[in-house]
C-alpha positions as CSV (number, residue, x, y, z in Angstrom):
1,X,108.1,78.3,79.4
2,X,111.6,76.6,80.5
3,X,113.1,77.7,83.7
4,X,116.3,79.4,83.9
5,X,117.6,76.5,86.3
6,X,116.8,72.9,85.2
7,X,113.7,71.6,87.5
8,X,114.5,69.1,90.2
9,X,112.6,65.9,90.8
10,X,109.8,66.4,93.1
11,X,110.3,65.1,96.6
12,X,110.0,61.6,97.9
13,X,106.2,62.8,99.6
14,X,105.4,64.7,102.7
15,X,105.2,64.1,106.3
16,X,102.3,64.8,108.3
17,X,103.6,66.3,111.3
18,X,102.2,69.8,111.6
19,X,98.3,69.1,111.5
20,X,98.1,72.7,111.0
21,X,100.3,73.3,107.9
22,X,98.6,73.3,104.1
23,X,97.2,70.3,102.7
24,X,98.8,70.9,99.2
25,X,98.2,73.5,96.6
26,X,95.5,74.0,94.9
27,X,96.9,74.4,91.4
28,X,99.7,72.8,89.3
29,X,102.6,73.7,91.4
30,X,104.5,72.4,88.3
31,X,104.1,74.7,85.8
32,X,107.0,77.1,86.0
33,X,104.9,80.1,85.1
34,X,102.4,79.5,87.4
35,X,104.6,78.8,90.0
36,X,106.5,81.9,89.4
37,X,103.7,83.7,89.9
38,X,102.8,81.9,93.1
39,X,106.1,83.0,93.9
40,X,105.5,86.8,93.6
41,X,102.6,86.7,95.8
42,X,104.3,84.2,98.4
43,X,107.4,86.0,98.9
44,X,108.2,89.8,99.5
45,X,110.0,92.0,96.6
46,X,113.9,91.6,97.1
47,X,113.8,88.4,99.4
48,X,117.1,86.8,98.9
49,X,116.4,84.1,100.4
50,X,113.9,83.1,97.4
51,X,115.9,84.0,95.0
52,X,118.1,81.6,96.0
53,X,116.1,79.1,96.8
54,X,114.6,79.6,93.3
55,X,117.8,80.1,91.4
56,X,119.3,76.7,93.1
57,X,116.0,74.5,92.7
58,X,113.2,76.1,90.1
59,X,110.1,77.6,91.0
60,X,108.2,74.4,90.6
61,X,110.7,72.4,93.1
62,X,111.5,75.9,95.6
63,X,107.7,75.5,95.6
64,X,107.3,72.0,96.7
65,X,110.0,72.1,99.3
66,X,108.4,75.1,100.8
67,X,105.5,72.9,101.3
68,X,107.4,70.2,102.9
69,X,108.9,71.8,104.8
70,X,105.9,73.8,106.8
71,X,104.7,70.0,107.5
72,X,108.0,68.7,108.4
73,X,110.9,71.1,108.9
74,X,113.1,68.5,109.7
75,X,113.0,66.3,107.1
76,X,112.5,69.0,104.5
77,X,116.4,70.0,105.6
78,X,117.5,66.3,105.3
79,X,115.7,65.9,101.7
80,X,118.4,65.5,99.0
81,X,116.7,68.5,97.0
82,X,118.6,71.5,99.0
83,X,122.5,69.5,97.9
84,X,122.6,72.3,95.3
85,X,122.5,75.3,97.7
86,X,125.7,74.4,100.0
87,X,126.5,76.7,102.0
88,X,124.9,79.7,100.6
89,X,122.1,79.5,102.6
90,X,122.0,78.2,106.0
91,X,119.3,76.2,107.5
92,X,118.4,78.7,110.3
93,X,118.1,81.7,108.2
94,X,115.9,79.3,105.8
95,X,113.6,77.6,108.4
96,X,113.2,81.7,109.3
97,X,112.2,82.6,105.6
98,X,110.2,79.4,105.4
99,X,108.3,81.0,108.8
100,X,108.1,84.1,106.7
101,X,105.8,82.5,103.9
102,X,103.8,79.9,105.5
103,X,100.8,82.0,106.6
104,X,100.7,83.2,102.7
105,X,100.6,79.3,101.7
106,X,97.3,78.0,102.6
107,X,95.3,80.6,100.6
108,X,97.8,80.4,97.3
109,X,96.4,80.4,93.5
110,X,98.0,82.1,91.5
111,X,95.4,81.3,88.7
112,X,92.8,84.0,90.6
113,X,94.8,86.8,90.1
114,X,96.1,85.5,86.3
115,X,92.3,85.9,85.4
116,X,92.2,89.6,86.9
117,X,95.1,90.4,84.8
118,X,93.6,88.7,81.7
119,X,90.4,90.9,82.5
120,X,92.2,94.2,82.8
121,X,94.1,93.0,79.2
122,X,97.5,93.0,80.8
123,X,100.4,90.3,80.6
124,X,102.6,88.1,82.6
125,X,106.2,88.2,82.1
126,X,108.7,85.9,83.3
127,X,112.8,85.5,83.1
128,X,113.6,83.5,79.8
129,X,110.3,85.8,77.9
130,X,112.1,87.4,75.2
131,X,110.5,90.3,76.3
132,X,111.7,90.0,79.4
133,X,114.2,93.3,80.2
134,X,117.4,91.4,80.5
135,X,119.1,93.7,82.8
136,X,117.0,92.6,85.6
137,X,119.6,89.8,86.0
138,X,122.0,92.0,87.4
139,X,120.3,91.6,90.6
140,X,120.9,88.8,91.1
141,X,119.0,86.5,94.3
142,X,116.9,89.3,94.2
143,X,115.8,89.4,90.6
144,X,112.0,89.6,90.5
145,X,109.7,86.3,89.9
146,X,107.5,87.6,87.3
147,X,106.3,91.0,86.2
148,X,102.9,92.0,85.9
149,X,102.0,94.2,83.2
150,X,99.4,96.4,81.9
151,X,99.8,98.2,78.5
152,X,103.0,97.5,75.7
153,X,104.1,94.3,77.3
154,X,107.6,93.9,75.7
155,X,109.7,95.3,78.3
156,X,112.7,94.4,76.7
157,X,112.1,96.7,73.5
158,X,110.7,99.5,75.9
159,X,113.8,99.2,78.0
160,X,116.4,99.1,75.8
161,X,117.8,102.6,75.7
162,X,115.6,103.8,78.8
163,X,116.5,106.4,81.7
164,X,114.6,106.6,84.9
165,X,114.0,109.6,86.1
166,X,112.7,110.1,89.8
167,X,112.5,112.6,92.6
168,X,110.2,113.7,95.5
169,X,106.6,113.6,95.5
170,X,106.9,117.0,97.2
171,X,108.4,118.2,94.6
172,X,108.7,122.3,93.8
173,X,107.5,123.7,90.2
174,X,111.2,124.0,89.3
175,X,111.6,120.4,89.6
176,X,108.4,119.7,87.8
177,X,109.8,122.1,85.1
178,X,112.9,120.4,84.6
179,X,111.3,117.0,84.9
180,X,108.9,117.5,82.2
181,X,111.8,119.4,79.8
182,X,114.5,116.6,80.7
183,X,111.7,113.6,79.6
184,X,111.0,115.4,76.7
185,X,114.3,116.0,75.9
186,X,115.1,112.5,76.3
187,X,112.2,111.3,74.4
188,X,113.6,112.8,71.7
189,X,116.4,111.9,71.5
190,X,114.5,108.1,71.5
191,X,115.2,107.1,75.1
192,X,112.2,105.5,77.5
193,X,111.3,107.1,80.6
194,X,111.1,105.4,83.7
195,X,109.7,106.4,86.7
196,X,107.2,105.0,89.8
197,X,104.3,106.4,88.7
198,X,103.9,108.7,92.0
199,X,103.1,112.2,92.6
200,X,105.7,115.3,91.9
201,X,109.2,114.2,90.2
202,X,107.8,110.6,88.7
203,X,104.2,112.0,87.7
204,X,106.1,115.5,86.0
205,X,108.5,112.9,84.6
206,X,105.7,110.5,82.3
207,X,103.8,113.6,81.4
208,X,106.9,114.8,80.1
209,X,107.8,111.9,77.7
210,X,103.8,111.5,76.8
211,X,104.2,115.0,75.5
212,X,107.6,113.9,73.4
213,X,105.4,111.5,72.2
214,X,107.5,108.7,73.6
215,X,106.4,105.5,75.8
216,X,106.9,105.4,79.5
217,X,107.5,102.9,82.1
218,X,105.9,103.2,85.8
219,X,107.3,100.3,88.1
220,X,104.5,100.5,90.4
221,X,104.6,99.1,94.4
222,X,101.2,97.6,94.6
223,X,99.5,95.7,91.7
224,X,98.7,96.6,88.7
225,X,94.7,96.5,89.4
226,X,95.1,99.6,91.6
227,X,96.7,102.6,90.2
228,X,98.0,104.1,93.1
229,X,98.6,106.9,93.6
230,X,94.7,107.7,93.8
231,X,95.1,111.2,91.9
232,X,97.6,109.8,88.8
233,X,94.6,107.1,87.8
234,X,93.9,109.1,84.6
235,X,97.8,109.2,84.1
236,X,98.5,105.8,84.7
237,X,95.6,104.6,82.6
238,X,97.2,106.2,80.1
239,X,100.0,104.6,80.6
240,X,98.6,101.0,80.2
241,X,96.0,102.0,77.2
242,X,98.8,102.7,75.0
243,X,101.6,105.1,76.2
244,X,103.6,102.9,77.9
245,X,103.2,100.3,80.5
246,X,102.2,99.9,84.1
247,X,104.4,97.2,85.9
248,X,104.7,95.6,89.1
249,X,106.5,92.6,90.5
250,X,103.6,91.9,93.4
251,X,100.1,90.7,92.1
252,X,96.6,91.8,91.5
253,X,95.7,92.8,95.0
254,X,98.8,93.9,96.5
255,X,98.8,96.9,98.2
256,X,101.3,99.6,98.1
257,X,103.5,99.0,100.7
258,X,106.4,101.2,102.2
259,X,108.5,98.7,102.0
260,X,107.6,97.9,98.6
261,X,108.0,101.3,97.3
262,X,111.9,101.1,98.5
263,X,111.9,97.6,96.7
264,X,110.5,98.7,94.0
265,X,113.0,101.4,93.6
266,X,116.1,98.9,92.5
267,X,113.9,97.4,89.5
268,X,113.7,100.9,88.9
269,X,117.3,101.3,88.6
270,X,118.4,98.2,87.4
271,X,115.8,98.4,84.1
272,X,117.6,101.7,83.2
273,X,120.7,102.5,81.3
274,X,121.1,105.4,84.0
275,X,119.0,106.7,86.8
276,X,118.8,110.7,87.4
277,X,117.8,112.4,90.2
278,X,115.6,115.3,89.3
279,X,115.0,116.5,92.9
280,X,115.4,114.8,96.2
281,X,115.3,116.9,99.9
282,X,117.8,115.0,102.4
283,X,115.7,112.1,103.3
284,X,113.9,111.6,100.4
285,X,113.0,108.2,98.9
286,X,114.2,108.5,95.5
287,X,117.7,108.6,97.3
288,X,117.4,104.8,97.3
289,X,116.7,104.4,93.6
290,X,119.9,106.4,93.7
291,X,121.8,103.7,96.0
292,X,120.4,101.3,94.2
293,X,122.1,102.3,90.7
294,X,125.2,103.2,92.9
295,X,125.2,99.7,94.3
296,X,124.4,98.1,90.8
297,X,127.4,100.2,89.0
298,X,124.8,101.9,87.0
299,X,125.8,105.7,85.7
300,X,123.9,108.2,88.0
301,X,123.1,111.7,87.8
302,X,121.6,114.5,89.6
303,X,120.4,117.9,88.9
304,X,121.2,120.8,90.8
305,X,118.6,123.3,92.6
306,X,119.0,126.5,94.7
307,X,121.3,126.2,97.4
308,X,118.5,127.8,99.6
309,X,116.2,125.2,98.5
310,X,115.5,122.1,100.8
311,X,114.1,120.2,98.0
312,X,117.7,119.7,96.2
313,X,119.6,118.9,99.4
314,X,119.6,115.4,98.4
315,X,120.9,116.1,95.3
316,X,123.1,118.2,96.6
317,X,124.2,115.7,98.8
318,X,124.8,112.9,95.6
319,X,126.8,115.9,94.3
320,X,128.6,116.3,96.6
321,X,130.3,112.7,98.0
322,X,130.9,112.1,94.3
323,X,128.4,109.6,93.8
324,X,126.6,111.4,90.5
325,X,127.7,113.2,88.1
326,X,125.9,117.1,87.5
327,X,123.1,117.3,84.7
328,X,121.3,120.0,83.6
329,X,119.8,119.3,79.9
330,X,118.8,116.4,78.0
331,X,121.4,116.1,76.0
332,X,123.7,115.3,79.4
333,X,121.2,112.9,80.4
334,X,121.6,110.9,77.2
335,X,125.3,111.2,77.2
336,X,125.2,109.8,80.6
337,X,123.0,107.2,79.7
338,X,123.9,106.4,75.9
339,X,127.2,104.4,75.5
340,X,125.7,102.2,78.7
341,X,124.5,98.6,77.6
342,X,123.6,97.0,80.4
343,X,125.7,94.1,80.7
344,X,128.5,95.1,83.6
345,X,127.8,95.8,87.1
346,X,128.3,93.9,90.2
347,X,124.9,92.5,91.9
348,X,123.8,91.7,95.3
349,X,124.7,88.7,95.0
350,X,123.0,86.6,97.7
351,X,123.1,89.5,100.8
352,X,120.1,89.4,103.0
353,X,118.2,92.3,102.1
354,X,116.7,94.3,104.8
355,X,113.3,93.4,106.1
356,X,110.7,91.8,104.4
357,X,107.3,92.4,105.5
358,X,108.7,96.2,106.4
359,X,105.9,97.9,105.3
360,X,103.4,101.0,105.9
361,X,100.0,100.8,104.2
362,X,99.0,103.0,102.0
363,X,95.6,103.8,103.5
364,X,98.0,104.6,106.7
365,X,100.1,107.6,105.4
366,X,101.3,108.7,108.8
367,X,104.4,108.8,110.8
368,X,105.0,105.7,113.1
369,X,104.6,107.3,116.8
370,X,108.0,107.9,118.6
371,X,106.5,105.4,121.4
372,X,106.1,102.3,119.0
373,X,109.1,102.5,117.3
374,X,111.2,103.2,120.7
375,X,109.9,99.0,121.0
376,X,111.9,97.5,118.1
377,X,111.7,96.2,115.3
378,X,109.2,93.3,115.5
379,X,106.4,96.3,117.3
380,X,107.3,98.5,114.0
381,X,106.4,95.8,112.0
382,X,103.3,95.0,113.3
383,X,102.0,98.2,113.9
384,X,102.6,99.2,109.8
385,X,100.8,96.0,109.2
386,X,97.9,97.2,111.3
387,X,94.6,99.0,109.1
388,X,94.1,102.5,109.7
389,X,90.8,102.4,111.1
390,X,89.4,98.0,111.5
391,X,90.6,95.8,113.5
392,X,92.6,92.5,111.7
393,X,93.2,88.6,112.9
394,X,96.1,87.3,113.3
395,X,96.6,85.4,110.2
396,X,95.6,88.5,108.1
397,X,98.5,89.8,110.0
398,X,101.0,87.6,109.3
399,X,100.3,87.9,106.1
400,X,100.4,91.5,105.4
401,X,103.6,91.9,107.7
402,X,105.8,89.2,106.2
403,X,106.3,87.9,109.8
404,X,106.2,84.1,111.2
405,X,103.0,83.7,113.7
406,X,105.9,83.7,116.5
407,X,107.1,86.7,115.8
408,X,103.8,88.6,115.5
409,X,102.8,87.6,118.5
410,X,106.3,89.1,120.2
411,X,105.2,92.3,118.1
412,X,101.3,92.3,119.6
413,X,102.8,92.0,122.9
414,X,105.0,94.8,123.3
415,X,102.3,97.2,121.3
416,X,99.7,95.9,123.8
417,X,101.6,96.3,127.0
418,X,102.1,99.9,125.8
419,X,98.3,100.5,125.4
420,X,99.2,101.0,121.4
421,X,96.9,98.2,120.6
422,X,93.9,96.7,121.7
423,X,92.5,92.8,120.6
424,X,88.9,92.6,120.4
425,X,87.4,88.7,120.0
426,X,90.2,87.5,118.6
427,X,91.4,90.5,116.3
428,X,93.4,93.5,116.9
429,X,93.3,96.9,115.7
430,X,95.2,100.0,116.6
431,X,94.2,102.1,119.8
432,X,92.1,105.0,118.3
433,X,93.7,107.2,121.0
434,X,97.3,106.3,120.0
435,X,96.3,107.1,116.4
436,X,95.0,110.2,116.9
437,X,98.3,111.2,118.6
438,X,100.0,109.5,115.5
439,X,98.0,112.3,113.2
440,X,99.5,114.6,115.5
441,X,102.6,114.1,114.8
């Protein structure tokens, strides 16, 4: 399939300076849907920086460079391919990105996780797919790659006239009541849910439009191979045999990061004609699906709960500084959602969006200790990265975190001098004692 930006000519060869960076790929890096895929598992959701490099070059040629540039930085940034990008991107934040997604090179094929998906029945989308939901563009630089879907795969159709509706997983059996009544209301009226698939708000949500007999969208953080949350598998299996569809931006494999959740939250919002709010306490998540349709111009609403009840004060909240507008029925929702057609709104553009590689595991559903993340950024990193109960090396590490070797290694450091990690022939895992004051916590 053509890309959106013409292809480049491939580069004049590479370099063998770095006797340590990737020999080549091990697939045809010039096939643009292969090498958007290749994309999706090389780079974290809602990196900018790929986008751009992406938008400016092709997936095929980003691709290439990338690989040129791990074995010879320097001559990578003279090469004639980059003319396109300007200014837009600056060599040092580049040469930091292309730090980012070196440790995730030498182990890339796409083609492995394109057979899982062709096992589980499921579908690759990519931009230019007519059924490819078009107001994903509105993102911009930080438009996903590809989509990876399980069930109905033409998102376009299924997104068409679609509201998300999301909330806490903690949520309270008035907000599961009005979840389920607003999704059915909505179905009805021949709108598509959207949601992310998790427990409380989301889960309420999908059960409501099954029950309107209408399909329903869960944008999921890890891939599509694991339904995740753990207790919505029959719900989400649903979802992909025939009620909907299961979608995810990351591959077969990819687990549910924290910082993918947030990420996942603006496709989320930027599929929708209008995001609601169902129920949110003060610092919940679904508040950034929120900011995201805020930032993205698109309508939002929030329902109101008790004032005594600390599981609306983030509604309350979106209420309150004017940033959503009140619903309490279905037939508000779709007024707030109807006359919307997706073509207006202001994107990111080509901001840096905020740490890559920020991410909790989900086998780790803790607090971060008070002591690791007085250490900064870089030691709140690594520690997310860390498994819950093994020990890792270091180049699963970079990896998982997102993070050049350099920079892990800064992270290690100020964890181990705190006695918050110990290494153990050659790999590191997290102190049992500090963990079992993290559970404390």
């Amino acid at each position: 399939m053509p890309e959106r930006a013409p292809e480049q000519a491939r580069g004049q060869g590479m370099a063998t300076t770095r006797p340590d960076a990737p020999a080549g790929l091990a697939f045809d890096a010039g096939d643009p849907v292969l090498a958007r895929a290749a994309w999706s598992r090389l780079a974290e959701p809602a990196d900018a920086v790929a986008g751009t490099l992406v938008a400016h070059l092709g997936a095929p040629a980003a691709l290439e460079w990338v690989v040129e540039a791990v074995r010879d930085p320097a001559r990578a940034l003279r090469g004639s391919a980059l003319e396109p990008l300007g200014s837009e991107v600056a060599a040092d934040r580049l040469m930091e990105a292309v730090a980012r997604w070196a440790p995730r090179l030498d182990r890339l094929d796409p083609r492995r996780e394109l057979r899982v998906l062709e096992r589980l029945g499921g579908t690759l989308l990519v931009p230019d797919d007519p059924r490819w939901p078009e107001r994903l563009a509105v993102l911009g630089a930080e438009e996903p790659f590809a989509l990876w879907v399980r069930g109905e795969p033409d998102l376009a159709a299924l997104t068409e006239r679609s509201v998300a509706l999301v909330g806490a997983r903690a949520s309270s059996a008035y907000g599961d009541h009005v979840a389920a009544d607003l999704a059915a209301g909505v179905a009805d009226r021949g709108f598509t849910v959207v949601s992310g698939g998790a427990y409380g708000i989301d889960a309420a949500a999908h059960r409501g439009a099954i029950a309107g007999d209408a399909p329903t969208v869960a944008v999921l953080a890890g891939g599509v191979d694991r339904f995740y949350p753990p207790g919505n598998q029959d719900l989400l299996r649903r979802l992909a045999d025939g009620a909907g569809a299961v979608v995810s931006e990351v591959p077969p494999g990819s687990a549910p990061f924290k910082q993918r959740f947030l990420a996942r939250n603006r496709v989320i919002a930027a599929a929708s004609c209008a995001t609601v709010v169902v129920e949110a306490a003060w610092r919940s998540g679904a508040l950034s699906t929120a900011r995201h349709a805020t930032r993205l111009l698109r309508p939002l609403g929030a329902v109101p709960g008790p004032v005594t009840s600390g599981t609306s004060t983030g509604c309350h909240a979106l209420l309150r500084d004017g940033s959503a507008v009140c619903v309490t029925d279905a037939a508000e929702v779709a007024e707030l959602a109807g006359p919307y057609d997706g073509t207006t709104g202001d994107g990111p553009g080509h901001e840096e969006t905020a740490g890559a590689g920020r991410a909790v595991r989900a086998v780790a559903r803790r607090r971060i200790p008070a002591e690791v993340a007085a250490l900064g950024e870089r030691a709140r990193q690594v520690w997310d990265a860390l498994p819950a109960r093994t020990s890792a090396g270091l180049d699963a590490l970079a990896r998982t975190a997102g993070l050049a070797p350099a920079e892990l290694l800064v992270g290690l450091g100020a964890l181990e001098l705190h006695g918050h990690v110990v290494q153990e022939g050659g790999r590191w895992r997290r102190d049992r004692r500090d963990g079992g004051r993290a559970r404390g916590r």
